[in-house]
NUMI-327430 format. One record per residue (C-alpha): x negated, y, z negated; residue in one letter. Coordinates in steps of 0.1 Angstrom, whole numbers. Each point is the difference from the previous one (the first is absolute). Example, Ala and Ser with C-alpha at 12.3 -4.5 7.8 and 13.67 -1.06 7.14 Angstrom:
// NUMI-327430
(dose (-123, -45, -78), 'A')
(dose (-14, 34, 7), 'S')
***
This chain:
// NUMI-327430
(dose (-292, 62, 339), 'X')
(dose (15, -37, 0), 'X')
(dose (-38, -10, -15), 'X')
(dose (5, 25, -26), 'X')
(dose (35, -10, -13), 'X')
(dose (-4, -36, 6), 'X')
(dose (-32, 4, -27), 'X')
(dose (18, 22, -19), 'X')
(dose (30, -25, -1), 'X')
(dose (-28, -26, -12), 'X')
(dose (-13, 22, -24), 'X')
(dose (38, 7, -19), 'X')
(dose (8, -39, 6), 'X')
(dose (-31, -3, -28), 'X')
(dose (9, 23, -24), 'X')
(dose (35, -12, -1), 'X')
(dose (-13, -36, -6), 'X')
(dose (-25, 8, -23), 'X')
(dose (30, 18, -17), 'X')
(dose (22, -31, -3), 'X')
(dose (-29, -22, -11), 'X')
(dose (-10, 25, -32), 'X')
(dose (39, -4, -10), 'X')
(dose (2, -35, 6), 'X')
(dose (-27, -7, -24), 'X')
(dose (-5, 26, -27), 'X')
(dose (-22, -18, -23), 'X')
(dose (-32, -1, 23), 'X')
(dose (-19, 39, 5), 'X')
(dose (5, 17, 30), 'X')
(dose (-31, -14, 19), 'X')
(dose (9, -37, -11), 'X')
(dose (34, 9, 16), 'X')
(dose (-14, 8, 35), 'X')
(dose (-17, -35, -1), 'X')
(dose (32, -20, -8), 'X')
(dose (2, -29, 31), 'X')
(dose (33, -9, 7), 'X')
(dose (17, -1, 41), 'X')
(dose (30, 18, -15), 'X')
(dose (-20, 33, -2), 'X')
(dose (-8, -9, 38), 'X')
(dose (34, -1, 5), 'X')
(dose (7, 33, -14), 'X')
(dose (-28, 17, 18), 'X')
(dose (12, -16, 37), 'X')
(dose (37, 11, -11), 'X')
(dose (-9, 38, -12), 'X')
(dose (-28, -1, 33), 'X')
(dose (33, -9, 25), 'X')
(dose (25, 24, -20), 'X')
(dose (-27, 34, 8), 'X')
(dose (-4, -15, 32), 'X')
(dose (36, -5, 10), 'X')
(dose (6, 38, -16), 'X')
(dose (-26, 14, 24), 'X')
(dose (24, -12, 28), 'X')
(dose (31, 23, -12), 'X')
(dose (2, 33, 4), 'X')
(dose (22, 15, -22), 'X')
(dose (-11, 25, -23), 'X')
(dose (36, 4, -22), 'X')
(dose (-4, -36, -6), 'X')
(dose (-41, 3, -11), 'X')
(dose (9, 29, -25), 'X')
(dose (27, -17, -17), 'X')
(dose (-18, -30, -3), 'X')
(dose (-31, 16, -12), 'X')
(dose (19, 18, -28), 'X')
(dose (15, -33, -13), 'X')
(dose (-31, -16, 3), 'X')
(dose (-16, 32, -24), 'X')
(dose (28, -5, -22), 'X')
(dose (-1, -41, -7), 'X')
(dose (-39, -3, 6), 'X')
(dose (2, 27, -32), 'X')
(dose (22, -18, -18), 'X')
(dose (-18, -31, 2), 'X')
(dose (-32, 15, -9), 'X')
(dose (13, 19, -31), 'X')
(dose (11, -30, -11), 'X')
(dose (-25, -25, 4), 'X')
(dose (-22, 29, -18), 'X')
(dose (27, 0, -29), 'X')
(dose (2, -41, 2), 'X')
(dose (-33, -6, -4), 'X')
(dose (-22, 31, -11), 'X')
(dose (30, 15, -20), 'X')
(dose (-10, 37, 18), 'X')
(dose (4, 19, 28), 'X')
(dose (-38, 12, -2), 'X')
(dose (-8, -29, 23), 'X')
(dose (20, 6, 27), 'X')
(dose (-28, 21, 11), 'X')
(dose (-28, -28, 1), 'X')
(dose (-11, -17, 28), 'X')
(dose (22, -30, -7), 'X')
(dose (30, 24, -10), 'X')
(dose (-10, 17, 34), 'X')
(dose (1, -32, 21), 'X')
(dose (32, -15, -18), 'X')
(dose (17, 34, 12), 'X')
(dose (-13, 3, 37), 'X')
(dose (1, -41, 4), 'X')
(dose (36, 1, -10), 'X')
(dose (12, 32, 16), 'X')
(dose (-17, -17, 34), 'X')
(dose (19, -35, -4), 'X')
(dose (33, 17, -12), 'X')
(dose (0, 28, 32), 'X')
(dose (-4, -29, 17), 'X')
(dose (27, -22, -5), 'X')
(dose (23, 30, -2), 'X')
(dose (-11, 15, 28), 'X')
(dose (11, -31, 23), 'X')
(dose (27, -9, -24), 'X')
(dose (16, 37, 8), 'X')
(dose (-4, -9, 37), 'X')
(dose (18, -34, -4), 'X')
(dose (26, 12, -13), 'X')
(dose (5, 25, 25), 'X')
(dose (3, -23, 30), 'X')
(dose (19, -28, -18), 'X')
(dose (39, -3, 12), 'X')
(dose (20, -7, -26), 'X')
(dose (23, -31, -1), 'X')
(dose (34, 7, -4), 'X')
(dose (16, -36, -1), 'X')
(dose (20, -10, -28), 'X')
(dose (5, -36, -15), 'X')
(dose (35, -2, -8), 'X')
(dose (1, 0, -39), 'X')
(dose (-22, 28, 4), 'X')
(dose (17, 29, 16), 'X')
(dose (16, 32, -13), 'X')
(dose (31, -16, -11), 'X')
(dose (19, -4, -32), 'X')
(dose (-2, -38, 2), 'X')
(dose (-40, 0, 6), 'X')
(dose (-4, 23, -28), 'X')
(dose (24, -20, -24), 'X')
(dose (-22, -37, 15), 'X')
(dose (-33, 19, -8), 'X')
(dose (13, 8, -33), 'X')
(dose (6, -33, -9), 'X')
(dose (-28, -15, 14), 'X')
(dose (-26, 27, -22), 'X')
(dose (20, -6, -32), 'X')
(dose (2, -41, 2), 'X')
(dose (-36, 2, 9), 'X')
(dose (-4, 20, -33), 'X')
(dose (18, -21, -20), 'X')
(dose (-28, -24, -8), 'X')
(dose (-17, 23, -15), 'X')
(dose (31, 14, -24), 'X')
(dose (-3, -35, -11), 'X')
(dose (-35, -4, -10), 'X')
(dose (1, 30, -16), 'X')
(dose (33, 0, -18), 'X')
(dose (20, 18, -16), 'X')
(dose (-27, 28, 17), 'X')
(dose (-33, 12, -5), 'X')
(dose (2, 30, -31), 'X')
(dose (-32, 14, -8), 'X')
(dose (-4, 26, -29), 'X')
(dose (13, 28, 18), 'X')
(dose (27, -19, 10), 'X')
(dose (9, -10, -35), 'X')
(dose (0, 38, -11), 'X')
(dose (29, 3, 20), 'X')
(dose (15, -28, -9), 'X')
(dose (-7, 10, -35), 'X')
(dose (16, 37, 14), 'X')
(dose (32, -14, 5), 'X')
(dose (2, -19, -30), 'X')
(dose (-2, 30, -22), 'X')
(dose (-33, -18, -18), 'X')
(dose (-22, 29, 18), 'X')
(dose (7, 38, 10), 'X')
(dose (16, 7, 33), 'X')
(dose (-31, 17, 14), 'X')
(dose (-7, 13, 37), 'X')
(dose (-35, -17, 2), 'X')
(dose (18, -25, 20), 'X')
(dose (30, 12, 23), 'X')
(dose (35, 2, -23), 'X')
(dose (19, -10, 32), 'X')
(dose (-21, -34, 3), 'X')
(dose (-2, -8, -38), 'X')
(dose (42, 11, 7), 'X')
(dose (3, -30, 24), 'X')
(dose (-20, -21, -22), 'X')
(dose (26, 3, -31), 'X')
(dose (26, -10, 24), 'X')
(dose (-15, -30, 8), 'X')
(dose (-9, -7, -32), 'X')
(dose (31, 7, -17), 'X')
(dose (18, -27, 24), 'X')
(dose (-24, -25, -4), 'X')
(dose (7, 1, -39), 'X')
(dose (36, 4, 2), 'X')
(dose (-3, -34, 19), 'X')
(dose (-33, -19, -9), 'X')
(dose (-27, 21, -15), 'X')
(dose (-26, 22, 12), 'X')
(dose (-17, -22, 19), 'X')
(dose (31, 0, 20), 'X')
(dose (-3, 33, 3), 'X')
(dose (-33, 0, 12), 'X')
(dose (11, -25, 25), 'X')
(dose (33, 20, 10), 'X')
(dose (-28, 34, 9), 'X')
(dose (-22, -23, 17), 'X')
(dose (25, -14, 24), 'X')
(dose (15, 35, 4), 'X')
(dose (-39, 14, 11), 'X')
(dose (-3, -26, 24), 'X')
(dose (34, 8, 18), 'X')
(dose (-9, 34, -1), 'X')
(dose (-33, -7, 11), 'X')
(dose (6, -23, 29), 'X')
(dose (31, 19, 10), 'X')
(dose (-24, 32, 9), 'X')
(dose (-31, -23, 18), 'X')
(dose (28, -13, 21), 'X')
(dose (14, 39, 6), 'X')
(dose (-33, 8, 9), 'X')
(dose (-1, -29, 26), 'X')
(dose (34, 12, 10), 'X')
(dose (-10, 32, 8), 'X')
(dose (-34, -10, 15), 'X')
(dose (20, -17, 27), 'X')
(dose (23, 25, 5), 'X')
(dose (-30, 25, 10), 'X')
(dose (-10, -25, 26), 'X')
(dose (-31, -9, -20), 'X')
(dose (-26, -24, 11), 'X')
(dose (13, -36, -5), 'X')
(dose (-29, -10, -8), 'X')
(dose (-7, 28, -31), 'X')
(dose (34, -12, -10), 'X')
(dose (-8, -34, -2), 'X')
(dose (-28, 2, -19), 'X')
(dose (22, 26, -21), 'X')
(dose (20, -28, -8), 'X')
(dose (-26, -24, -11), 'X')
(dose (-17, 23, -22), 'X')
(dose (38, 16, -18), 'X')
(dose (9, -41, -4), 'X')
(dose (-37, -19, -5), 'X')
(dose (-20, 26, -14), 'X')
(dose (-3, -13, -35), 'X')
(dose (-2, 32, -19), 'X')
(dose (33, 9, 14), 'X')
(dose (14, -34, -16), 'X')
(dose (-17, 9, -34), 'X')
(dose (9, 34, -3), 'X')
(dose (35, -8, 13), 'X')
(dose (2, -14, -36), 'X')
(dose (-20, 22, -23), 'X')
(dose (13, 29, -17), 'X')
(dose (-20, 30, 6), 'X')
(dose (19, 32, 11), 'X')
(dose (-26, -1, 31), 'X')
(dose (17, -23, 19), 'X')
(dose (37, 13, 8), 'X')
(dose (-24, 36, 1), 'X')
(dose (-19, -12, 29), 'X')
(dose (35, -19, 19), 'X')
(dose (16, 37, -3), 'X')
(dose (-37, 15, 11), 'X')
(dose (10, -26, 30), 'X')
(dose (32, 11, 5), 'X')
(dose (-11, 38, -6), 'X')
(dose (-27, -6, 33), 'X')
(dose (27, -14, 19), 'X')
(dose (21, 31, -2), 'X')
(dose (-31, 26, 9), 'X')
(dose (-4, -29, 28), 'X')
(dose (32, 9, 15), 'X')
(dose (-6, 37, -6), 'X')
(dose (-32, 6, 21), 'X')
(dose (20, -26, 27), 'X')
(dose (29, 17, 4), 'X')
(dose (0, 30, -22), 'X')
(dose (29, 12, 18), 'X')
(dose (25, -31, -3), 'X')
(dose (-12, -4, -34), 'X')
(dose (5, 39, -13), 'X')
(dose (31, 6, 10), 'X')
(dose (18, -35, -9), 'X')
(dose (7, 11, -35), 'X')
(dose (2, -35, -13), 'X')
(dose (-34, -2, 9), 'X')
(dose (-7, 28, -22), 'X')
(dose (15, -15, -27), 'X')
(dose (-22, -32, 4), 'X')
(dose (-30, 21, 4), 'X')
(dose (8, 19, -36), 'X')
(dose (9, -37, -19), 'X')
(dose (-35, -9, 14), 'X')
(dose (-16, 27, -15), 'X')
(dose (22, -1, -33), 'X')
(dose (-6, -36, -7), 'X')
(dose (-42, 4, 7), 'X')
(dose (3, 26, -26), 'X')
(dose (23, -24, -21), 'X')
(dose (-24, -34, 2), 'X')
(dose (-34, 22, -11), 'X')
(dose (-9, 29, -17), 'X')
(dose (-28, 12, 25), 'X')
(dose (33, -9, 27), 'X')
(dose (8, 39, -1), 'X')
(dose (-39, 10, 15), 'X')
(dose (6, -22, 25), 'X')
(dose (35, 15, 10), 'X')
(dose (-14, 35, -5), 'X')
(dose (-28, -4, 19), 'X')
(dose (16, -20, 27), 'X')
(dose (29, 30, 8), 'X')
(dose (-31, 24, 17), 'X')
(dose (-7, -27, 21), 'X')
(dose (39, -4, 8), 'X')
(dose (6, 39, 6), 'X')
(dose (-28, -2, 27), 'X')
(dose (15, -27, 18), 'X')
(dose (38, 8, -3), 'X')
(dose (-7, 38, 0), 'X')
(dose (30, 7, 22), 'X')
(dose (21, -11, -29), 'X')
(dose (-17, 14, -30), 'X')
(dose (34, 17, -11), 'X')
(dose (10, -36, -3), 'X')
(dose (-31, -15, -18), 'X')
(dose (-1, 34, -23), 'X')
(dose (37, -17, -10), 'X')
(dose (-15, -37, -2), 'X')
(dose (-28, 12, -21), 'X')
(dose (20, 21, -22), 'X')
(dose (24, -27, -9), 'X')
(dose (-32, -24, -7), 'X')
(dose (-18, 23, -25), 'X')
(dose (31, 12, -15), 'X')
(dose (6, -39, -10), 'X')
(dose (-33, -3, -12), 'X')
(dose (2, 30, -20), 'X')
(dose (33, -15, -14), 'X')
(dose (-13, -28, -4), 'X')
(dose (-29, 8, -20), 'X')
(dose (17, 27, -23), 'X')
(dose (39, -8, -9), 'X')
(dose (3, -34, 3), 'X')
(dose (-40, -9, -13), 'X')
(dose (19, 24, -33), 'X')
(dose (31, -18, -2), 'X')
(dose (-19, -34, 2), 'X')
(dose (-22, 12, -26), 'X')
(dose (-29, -11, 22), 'X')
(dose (-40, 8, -17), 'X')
(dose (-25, 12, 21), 'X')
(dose (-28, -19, 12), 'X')
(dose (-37, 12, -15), 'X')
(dose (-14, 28, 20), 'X')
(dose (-31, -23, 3), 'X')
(dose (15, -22, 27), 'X')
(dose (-3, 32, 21), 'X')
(dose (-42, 4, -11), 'X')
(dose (-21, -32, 15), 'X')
(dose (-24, 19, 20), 'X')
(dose (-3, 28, -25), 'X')
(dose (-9, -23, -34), 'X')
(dose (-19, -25, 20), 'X')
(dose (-21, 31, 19), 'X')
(dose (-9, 11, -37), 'X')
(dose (-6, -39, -9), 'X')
(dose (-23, -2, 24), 'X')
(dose (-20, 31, -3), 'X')
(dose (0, -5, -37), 'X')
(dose (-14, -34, 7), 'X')
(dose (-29, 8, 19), 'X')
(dose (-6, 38, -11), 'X')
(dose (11, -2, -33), 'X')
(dose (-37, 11, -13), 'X')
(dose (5, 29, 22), 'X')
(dose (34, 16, -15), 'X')
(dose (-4, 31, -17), 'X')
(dose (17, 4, -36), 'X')
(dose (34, 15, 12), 'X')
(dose (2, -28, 26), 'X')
(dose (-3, -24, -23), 'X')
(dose (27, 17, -25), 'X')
(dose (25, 6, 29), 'X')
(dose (-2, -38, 11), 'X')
(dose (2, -16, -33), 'X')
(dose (29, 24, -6), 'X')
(dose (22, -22, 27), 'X')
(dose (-25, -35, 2), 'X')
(dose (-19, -17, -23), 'X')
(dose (-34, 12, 11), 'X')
(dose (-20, -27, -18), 'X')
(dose (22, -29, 13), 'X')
(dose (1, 13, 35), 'X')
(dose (-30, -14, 14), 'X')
(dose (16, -35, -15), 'X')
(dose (32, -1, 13), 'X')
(dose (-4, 17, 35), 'X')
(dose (4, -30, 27), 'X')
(dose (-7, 23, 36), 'X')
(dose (30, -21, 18), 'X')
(dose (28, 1, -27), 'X')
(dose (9, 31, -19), 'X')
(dose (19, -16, -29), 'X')
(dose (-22, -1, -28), 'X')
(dose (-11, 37, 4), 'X')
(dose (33, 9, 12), 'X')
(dose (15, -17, -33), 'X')
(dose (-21, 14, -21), 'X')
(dose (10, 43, 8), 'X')
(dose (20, 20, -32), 'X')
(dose (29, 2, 16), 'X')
(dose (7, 30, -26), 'X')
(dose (-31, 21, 9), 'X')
(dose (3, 0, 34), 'X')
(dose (44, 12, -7), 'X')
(dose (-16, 27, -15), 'X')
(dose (-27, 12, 14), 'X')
(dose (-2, -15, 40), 'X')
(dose (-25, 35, 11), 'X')
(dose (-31, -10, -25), 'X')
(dose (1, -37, 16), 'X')
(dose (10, 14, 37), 'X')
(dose (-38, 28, -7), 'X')
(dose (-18, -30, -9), 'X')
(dose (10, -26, 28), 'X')
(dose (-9, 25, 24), 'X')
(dose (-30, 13, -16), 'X')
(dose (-9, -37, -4), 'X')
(dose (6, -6, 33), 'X')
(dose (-21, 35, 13), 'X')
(dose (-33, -13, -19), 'X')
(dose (0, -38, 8), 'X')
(dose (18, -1, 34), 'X')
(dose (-17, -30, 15), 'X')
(dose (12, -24, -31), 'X')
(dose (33, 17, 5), 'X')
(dose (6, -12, 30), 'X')
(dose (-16, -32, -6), 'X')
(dose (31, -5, -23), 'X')
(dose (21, 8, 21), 'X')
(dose (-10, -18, 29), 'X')
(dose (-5, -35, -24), 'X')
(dose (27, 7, -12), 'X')
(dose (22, -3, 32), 'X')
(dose (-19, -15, 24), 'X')
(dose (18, -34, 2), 'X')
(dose (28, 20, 18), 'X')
(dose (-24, 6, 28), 'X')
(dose (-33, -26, 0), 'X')
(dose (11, -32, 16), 'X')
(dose (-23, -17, -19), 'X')
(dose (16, 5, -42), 'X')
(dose (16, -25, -15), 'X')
(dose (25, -2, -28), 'X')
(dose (29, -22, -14), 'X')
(dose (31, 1, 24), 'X')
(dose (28, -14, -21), 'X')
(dose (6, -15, -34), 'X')
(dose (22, -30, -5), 'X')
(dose (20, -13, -35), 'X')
(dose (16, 20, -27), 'X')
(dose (-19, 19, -24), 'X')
(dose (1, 1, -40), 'X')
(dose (14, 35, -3), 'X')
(dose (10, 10, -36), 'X')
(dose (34, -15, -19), 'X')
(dose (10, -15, 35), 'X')
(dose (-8, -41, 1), 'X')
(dose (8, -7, 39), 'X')
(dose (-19, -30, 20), 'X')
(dose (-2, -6, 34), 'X')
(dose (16, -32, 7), 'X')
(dose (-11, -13, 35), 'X')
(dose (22, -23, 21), 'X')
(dose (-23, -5, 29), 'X')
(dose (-37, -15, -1), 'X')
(dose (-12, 3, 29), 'X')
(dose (-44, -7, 8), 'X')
(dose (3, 16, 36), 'X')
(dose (14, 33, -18), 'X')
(dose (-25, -3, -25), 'X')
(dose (-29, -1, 24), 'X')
(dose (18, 32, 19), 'X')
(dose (-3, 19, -29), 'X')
(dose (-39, -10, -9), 'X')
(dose (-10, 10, 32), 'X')
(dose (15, 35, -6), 'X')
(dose (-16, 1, -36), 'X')
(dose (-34, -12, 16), 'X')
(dose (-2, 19, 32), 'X')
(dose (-23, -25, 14), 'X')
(dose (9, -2, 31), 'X')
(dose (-10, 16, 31), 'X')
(dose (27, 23, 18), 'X')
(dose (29, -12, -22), 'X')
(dose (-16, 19, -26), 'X')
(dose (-2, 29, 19), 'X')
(dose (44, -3, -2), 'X')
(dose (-3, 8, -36), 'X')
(dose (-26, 30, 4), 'X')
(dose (17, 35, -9), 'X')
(dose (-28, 16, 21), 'X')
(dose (4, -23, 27), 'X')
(dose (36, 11, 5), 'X')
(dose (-11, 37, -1), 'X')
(dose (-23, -7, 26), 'X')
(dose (26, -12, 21), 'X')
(dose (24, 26, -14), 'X')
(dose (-25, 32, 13), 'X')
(dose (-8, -19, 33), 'X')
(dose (38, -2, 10), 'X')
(dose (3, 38, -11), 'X')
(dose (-29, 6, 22), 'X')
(dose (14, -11, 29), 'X')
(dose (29, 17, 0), 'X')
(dose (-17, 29, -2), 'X')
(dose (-26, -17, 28), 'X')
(dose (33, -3, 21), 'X')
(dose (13, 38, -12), 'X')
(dose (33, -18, -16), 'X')
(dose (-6, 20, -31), 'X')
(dose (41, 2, -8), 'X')
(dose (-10, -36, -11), 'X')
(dose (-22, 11, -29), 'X')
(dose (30, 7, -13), 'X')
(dose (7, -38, -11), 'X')
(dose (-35, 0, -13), 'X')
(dose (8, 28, -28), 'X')
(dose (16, -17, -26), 'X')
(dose (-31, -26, -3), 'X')
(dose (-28, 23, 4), 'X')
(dose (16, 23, -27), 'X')
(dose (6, -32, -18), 'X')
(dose (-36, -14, 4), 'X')
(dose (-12, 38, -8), 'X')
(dose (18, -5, -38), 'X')
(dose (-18, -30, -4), 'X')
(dose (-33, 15, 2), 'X')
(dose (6, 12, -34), 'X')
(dose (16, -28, -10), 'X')
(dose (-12, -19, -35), 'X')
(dose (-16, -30, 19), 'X')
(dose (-25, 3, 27), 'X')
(dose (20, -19, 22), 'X')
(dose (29, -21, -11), 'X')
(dose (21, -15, 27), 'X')
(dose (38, 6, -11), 'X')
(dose (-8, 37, -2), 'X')
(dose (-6, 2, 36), 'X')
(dose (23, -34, 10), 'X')
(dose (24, 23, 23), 'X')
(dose (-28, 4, 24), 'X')
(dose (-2, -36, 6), 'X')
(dose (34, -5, 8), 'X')
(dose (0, 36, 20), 'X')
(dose (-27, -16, 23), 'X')
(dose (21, -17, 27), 'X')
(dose (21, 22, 3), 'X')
(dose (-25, 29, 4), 'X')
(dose (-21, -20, 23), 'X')
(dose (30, -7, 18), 'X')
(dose (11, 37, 10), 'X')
(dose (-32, 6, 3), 'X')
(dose (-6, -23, 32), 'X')
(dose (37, 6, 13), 'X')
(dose (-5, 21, 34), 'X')
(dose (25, 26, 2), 'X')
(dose (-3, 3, 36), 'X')
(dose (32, -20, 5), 'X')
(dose (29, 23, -8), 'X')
(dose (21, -34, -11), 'X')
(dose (-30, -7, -22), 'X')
(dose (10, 32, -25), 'X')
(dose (38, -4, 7), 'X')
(dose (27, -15, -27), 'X')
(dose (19, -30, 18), 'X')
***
C-alpha cells in the first residue's frame, strides 16, 4: 500500500510540475512545454513529492476535506483564468492542458494548505508586547504619528493631491459648475466642498485640495492605528501585528491613496472599522450586545459604509443575516439596530436627496453584465440573430457599432453607449431579450461574465493600481505643484506600474489577496470557529459587488480587502482556548 501511494505521490508531483511549467511559458505548445530544462521545475516536483508525502503521515480527515475543497476552488479559479488570459474561453478548460493546469494546481495548492492548516494549528501564539505597541492610548496616538509622518513624503510629491476625473466631478459638484448627482456619494462630494471652500477662502483651490488631502490622511492613519489598537487588545499574534504595522505605514499604495480623492478610500477605512465591530460581536457577542454604546458604534459603522458608497447599503443588508445568526439571542436588539440603519438610508435617499435637489445616477451603472452579455453574443453570433433580436437590441444599443466598441474587460463603451430613455420606458422588452440572449448562447454568456470579472479572483490579471497628478477636467485649470522629488519614490512606484518582480508583485494582486482571503475563511471553518465568518461578511459581500463591477478588476474597488487582511488573518489564528484571550482588559 506504501508502494502504491508513494507512486501515486510521484505520479501527482508530475502533473503539478508539468502544470507550473505550461504557465510559466505560454508561448511554446503544450509538448514544447513538457520539455522545458530548467532545476527550478526539479525543485517544484521534490517540494509537491515531500508535501503528499508528509500528508500521507496525518490522519485527519476534517483537515483533508477542507483542504481538498479549497484546493477545488483556487485550482478552478486559476484554470478559468489562464483559459480566459490566454485562449479568451472557457471551452479549453476541458483540454488536456486545461485538464493538467486544473489537477497540477489543485495538487500543489491542497498541498501547501493542507500543511499550512496544520501549522497553524500547533503554533503558540506570542503574546509579548513592545512597549509603543500595546493596547494603550499613548501606543495608539505613537503609531498614529509614526504612519502619518511616514506618509507625508508622499503628500509632498504629489501635492496639492492626486484628482483624477472623477475626482474633479466632485470637485466640479461643489462648485455648482456640474449637477449634484448620486453617481458619486453626496456625503463625500459634501466633505469635498468643505475642503474646498476653505482652501479658497484662504489660498485657492489648490489649497483646498491640500486641506482634503491632509484631512484623508488623518482619518486614514487614525483608523490603521485603531486597528492596531484593537489587534493588541485581542491578544493577537505579535508577530501578525507587526507586520500589520509595516504594511498600514510602508505599504506604498496606502501612502498614495492616503492622498488621492476617490470616495473608495475613507469607504474601505469605515469597511475597516465596520469588520472591527462584527469582530467584537462573534468574540464577545454578549459584552458587546448589551453595552448600548456599543450598539450605537455598531449602527454609525453601518451608516457611514452606506454613506462613503452607493453599493455600501448591499453590504450592510447582506451582512445583518450573518449578524442575526451570530447574536441570535439578541435579535430584538439587532431588529432595533437594523431598523434605525435602513430607516436612515431611506431618509437619506428620499427627503434630504429632494431637498438637495440631487439627480439620479443613469440606470446603466446598474447594467455591466447585462450590455456586455449582449455585446458579446452579438459579437460572435451576430450572423445568427433572428430579425426581432436584432430590432430589440438596436432599440437599447447600437447593434452595428457593438462589435466595435465592446472591450471584454471594461464595460464603458457599451455601457455608455445604452438610451437611457428606452430602457425608462420600457425595462421588460430589454429584461425578455437579455435572458433570451442569454438561454440561446449560454457559453459566451458566461464567457463575459467570467472576463469580465475575473481579475477579482485570478492571481495572475493585471491592471493599473493608482493614478497620480491632476487632471484637465472642464472650466477647472488646477496643477499639481510638487514639493518633493524624490528618485527612490519614483522607482517605488515603477515597480508597482511594472509588476516585474517576483513575490512583491504578488502584494499588488487582487486575486492574490482573495486567495489568502478564502484560505483564512477556510480555516475557521477547518477549526469550527464559524462565529468568525462573521468579520469576513462585509468583504465577501463587497468583493461579490465587484463582480459586476465596470472593470474586470480594478484595485480601489476592492481596496478594503487589503487593508481587512491583517486583521482577518489575525482573528483568524487567535486560539480561543485561553478564556483571557476573548476577555476585555
Amino acid at each position: 500500500m506504501k508502494k502504491v501511494k508513494s507512486i501515486l505521490n510521484i505520479f501527482m508531483a508530475f502533473i503539478a510540475t508539468f502544470a507550473i511549467n505550461i504557465n510559466m511559458d505560454k508561448t511554446l505548445s503544450f509538448t514544447q512545454s513538457f520539455s522545458a530544462n530548467s532545476v527550478v521545475y526539479l525543485l517544484i516536483f521534490v517540494l509537491v513529492y515531500w508535501l503528499l508525502s508528509d500528508i500521507d503521515k496525518v490522519k485527519n480527515k476534517r483537515l483533508n476535506i477542507c483542504s481538498l475543497i479549497l484546493a477545488v476552488i483556487l485550482a478552478l479559479c486559476e484554470t478559468l483564468g489562464s483559459c480566459m488570459r490566454i485562449n479568451g474561453d472557457i471551452v479549453s478548460i476541458v483540454s488536456v492542458k486545461g485538464l493538467v493546469n486544473f489537477i497540477g494546481y489543485g495538487t500543489l495548492i491542497y498541498g501547501i494548505v493542507f500543511k499550512l492548516f496544520s501549522i497553524l494549528e500547533n503554533k503558540e501564539i506570542l503574546n509579548k508586547d513592545i512597549k509603543i505597541f500595546t493596547n494603550n492610548k499613548r501606543s495608539f496616538f505613537i503609531v498614529w504619528g509614526l504612519i502619518f509622518i511616514l506618509w507625508i513624503p508622499y503628500f509632498l510629491k504629489h501635492y496639492p493631491g492626486i484628482c483624477t476625473s472623477d475626482s474633479m466631478d466632485q470637485i466640479s459638484q461643489t462648485l455648482g459648475i456640474n449637477l449634484l448627482t448620486n453617481h458619486h456619494p453626496v456625503f463625500h462630494t459634501f466633505l469635498i466642498s468643505i475642503a474646498i471652500n476653505i482652501g479658497k477662502s484662504v489660498g485657492s483651490m489648490v489649497t483646498g485640495i491640500a486641506i482634503y488631502s491632509i484631512f484623508q490622511m488623518i482619518i486614514l492613519s487614525a483608523i490603521f492605528s485603531f486597528t492596531l489598537y484593537y489587534m493588541a487588545k485581542r491578544n493577537i499574534d505579535i508577530r501578525i501585528r507587526l507586520v500589520g504595522l509595516l504594511f498600514f505605514a510602508l505599504y506604498p499604495i496606502n501612502s498614495i491613496y492616503s492622498v488621492t480623492m476617490w470616495k473608495d478610500i475613507l469607504f474601505s477605512g469605515v469597511i475597516l472599522l465596520f469588520v472591527i465591530a462584527l469582530s467584537e460581536v462573534a468574540f464577545n457577542k454578549d459584552k458587546f450586545m448589551s453595552s448600548k454604546f456599543k450598539n450605537v458604534l455598531l449602527v454609525i459603522s453601518m451608516i457611514l459604509v452606506i454613506l462613503f458608497k452607493n453599493n455600501g447599503i448591499y453590504i450592510v443588508v447582506l451582512t445583518l443575516p450573518f449578524l442575526f445568526i451570530v447574536a441570535k439571542k439578541y435579535y430584538k436588539r439587532l431588529i432595533v439596530c437594523s431598523a434605525i440603519v435602513i430607516g436612515f438610508y431611506m431618509l437619506w435617499k428620499g427627503p434630504v436627496f429632494s431637498l438637495l435637489n440631487v439627480k439620479e445616477v443613469s440606470p446603466r451603472e446598474a447594467l455591466t453584465i447585462p450590455v456586455q452579455q449582449i455585446a458579446r453574443i452579438t459579437k460572435y453570433h451576430g450572423d445568427e440573430l433572428n430579425e426581432k433580436e436584432r430590432k430589440n437590441i438596436n432599440k437599447y444599443l447600437p447593434l452595428e457599432k457593438l462589435p466595435e466598441i465592446y472591450v471584454p474587460t471594461l464595460s464603458d463603451n457599451v455601457k455608455n453607449s445604452l438610451n437611457d430613455e428606452e430602457f425608462k420606458k420600457d425595462k421588460g422588452t430589454f429584461i425578455k431579450t437579455w435572458i433570451g440572449l442569454v438561454a440561446k448562447y449560454p457559453v459566451t454568456a458566461i464567457e463575459s461574465f467570467i472576463e469580465g470579472c475575473y481579475g477579482y479572483w485570478y492571481p495572475e490579471y493585471t491592471y493599473w493600481t493608482y493614478l497620480t497628478g491632476i487632471e484637465k477636467y472642464g472650466q477647472l485649470d488646477i496643477e499639481a505643484s510638487p514639493l518633493l522629488k524624490s528618485e527612490k519614490l519614483n522607482f517605488i512606484e515603477r515597480m508597482i506600474n511594472n509588476r516585474s518582480l517576483p513575490i512583491i508583485s504578488m502584494t499588488f494582486s487582487i486575486g492574490c489577496a482573495f486567495w489568502v482571503l478564502i484560505t483564512f475563511a477556510m480555516y475557521c471553518i477547518y477549526t469550527q470557529k464559524y462565529a468568525k465568518l462573521l468579520a469576513y461578511a462585509p468583504i465577501l459581500v463587497l468583493w461579490l459587488t465587484c463582480l459586476a463591477s465596470p472593470v474586470s478588476g480594478e484595485y480601489r474597488y476592492i481596496y478594503a480587502m487589503f487593508i481587512t487582511l491583517p486583521l482577518l488573518i489575525g482573528i483568524s489564528f487567535l486560539k480561543e482556548s485561553k478564556k483571557e484571550v476573548l476577555e476585555d482588559k
